[in-house]
C-alpha positions as CSV (number, residue, x, y, z in Angstrom):
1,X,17.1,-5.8,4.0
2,X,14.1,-6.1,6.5
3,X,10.4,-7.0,5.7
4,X,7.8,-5.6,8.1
5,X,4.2,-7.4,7.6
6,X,2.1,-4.4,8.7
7,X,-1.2,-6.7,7.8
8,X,-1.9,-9.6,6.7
9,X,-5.7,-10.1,6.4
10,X,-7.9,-9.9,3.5
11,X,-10.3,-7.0,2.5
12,X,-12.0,-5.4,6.1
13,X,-9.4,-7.0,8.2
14,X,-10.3,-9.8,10.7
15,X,-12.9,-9.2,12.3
16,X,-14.7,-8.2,9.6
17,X,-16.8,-5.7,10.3
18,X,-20.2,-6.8,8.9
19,X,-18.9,-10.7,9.3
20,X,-20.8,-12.9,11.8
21,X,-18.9,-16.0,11.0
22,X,-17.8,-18.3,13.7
23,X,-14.2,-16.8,14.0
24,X,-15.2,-13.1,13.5
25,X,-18.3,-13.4,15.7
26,X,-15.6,-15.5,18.5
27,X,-13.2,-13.1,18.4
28,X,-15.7,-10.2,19.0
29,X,-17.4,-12.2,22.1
30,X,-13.6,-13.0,23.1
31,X,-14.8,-16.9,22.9
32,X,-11.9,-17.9,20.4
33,X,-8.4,-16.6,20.8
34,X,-6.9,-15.5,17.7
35,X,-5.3,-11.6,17.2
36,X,-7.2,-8.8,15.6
37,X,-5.5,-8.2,11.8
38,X,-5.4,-5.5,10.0
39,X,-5.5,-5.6,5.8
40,X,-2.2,-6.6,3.9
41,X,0.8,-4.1,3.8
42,X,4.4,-4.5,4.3
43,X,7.4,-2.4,4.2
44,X,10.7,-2.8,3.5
45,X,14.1,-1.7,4.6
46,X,17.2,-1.4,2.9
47,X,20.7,-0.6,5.0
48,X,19.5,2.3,5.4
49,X,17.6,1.9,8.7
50,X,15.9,4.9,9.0
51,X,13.9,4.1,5.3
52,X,11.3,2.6,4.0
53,X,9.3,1.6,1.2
54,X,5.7,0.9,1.9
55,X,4.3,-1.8,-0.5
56,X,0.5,-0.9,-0.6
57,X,-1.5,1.6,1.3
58,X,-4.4,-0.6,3.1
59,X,-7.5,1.4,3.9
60,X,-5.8,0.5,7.8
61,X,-2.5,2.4,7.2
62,X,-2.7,4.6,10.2
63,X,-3.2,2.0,12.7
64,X,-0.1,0.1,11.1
65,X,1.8,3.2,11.0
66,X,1.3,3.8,15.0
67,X,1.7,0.2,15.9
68,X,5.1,0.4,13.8
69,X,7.3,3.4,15.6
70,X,10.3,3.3,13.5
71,X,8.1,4.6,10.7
72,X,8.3,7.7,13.0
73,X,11.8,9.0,13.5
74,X,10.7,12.0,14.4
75,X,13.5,14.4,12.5
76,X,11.3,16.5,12.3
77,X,8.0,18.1,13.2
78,X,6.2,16.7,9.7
79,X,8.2,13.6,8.8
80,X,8.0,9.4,8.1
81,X,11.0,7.0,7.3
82,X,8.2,6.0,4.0
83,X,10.3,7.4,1.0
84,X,8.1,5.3,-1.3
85,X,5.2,3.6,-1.7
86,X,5.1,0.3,-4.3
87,X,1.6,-0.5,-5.6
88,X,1.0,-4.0,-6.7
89,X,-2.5,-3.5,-8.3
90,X,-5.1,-0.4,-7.9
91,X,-7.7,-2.7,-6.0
92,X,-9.2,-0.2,-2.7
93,X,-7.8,-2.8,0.1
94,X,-4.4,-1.9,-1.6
95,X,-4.2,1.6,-2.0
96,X,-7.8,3.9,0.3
97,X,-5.1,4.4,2.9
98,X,-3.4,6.8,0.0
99,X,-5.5,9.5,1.3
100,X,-4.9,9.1,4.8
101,X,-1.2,9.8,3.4
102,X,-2.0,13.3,2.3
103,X,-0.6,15.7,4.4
104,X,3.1,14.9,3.9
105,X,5.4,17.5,3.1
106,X,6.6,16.2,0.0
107,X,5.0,14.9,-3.0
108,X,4.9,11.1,-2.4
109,X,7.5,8.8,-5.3
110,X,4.5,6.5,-6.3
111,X,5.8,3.1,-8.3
112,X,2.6,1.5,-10.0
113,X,2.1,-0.5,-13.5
114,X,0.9,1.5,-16.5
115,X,-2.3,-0.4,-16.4
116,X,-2.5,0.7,-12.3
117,X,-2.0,4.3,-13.1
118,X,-4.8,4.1,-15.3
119,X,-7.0,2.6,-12.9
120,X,-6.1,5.2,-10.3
121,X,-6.1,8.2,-12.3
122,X,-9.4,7.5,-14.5
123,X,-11.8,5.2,-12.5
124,X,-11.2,5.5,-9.1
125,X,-9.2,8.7,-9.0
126,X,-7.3,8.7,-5.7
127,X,-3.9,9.7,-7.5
128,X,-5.3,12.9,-9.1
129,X,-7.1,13.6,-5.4
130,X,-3.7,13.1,-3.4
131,X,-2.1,15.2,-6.3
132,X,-4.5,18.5,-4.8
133,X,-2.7,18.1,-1.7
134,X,0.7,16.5,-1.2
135,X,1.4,15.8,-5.0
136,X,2.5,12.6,-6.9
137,X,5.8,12.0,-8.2
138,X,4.7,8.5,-10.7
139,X,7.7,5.8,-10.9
140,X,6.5,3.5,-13.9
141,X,7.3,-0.1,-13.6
142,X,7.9,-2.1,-16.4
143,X,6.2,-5.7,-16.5
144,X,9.1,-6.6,-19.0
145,X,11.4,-7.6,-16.3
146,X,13.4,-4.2,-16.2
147,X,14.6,-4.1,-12.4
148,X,14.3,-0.7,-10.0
149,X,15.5,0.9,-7.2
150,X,14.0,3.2,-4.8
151,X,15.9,6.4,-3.5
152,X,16.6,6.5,-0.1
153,X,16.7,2.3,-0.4
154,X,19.3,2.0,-3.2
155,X,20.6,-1.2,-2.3
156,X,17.5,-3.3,-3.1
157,X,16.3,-3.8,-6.5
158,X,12.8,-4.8,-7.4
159,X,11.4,-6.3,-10.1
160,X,7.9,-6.7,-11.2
161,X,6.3,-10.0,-11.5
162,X,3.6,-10.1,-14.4
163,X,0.0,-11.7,-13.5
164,X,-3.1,-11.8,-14.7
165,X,-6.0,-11.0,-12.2
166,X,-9.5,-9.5,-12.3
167,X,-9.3,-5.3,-12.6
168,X,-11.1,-3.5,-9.8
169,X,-14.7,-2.8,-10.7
170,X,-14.0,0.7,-11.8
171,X,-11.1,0.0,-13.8
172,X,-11.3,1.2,-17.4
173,X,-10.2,-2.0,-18.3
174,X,-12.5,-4.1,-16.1
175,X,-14.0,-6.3,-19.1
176,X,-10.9,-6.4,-21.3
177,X,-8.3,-7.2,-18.0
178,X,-4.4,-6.2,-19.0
179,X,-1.4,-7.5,-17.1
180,X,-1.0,-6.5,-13.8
């Protein structure tokens, strides 16, 4: 198994865009040397080397994608090694670069958390909007410890890890928050 950290930075990557701190504002003036980051993703990589599961969608998922060439194996002349995508929550930073996923030729195996799915099919929802144009094949996964595999990346099994955490603003559930 391989683990590729697309991005690691927080909500509007680093630099911030509307940041003026001393570390966004050096970076920008090129007075403190530090790297450009993009927002957290990863994706992993089974034995199969030409697949991968991308855990989150960042609102930076293009940029990841071309700085990451074995996403692209070029098979064919609409194609991506990404045979799934694993959502952790429904926060934006975790899953606005859904729709820059929208023209693939196949509908996309999505793995979220009932209380996800809710999130992203009633108050913010990108699911249903993704649905109108590649579709959406929904994997549930169970916060009760059931393990799961991923097609295409059989030989590792996942296994959700139940937290608590504050539900996006539009979340149905925003005031009453569920497991994540």
């Amino acid at each position: 198994m391989k683990i590729r950290v697309l991005g690691s930075s927080a909500g509007g990557g680093f630099p911030q865009w509307n940041c003026n701190c001393r570390n966004c504002a050096g970076v920008r003036a090129g007075t403190i040397r530090s790297r450009v980051r993009t927002q957290s993703s990863i994706a992993v990589q089974g034995a199969n080397a030409a697949n991968w599961a991308l855990i989150n969608a960042s609102p930076d998922i293009l940029v990841q994608l071309r700085a990451n060439p074995m996403m692209q194996p070029g098979r064919n002349v609409r194609d991506s090694a990404i045979v799934a995508i694993v959502l952790v929550d429904a926060q934006v930073d975790h899953t606005a670069g859904l729709l820059m996923l929208r023209e693939s030729v196949r509908p996309w195996p999505i793995w979220c958390t009932d209380s996800a799915y809710a999130d992203l099919t009633r108050g913010y929802p990108v699911l249903s909007v993704l649905g109108h144009y590649c579709g959406v094949a929904r994997h549930r996964i169970d916060l009760e410890g059931e393990s799961f595999s991923i097609d295409g990346i059989t030989e590792v099994r996942w296994r959700a890890l139940q937290l608590t955490g504050k539900p996006p603003p539009y979340s149905p559930n925003r005031d009453s928050p569920l497991p994540l």
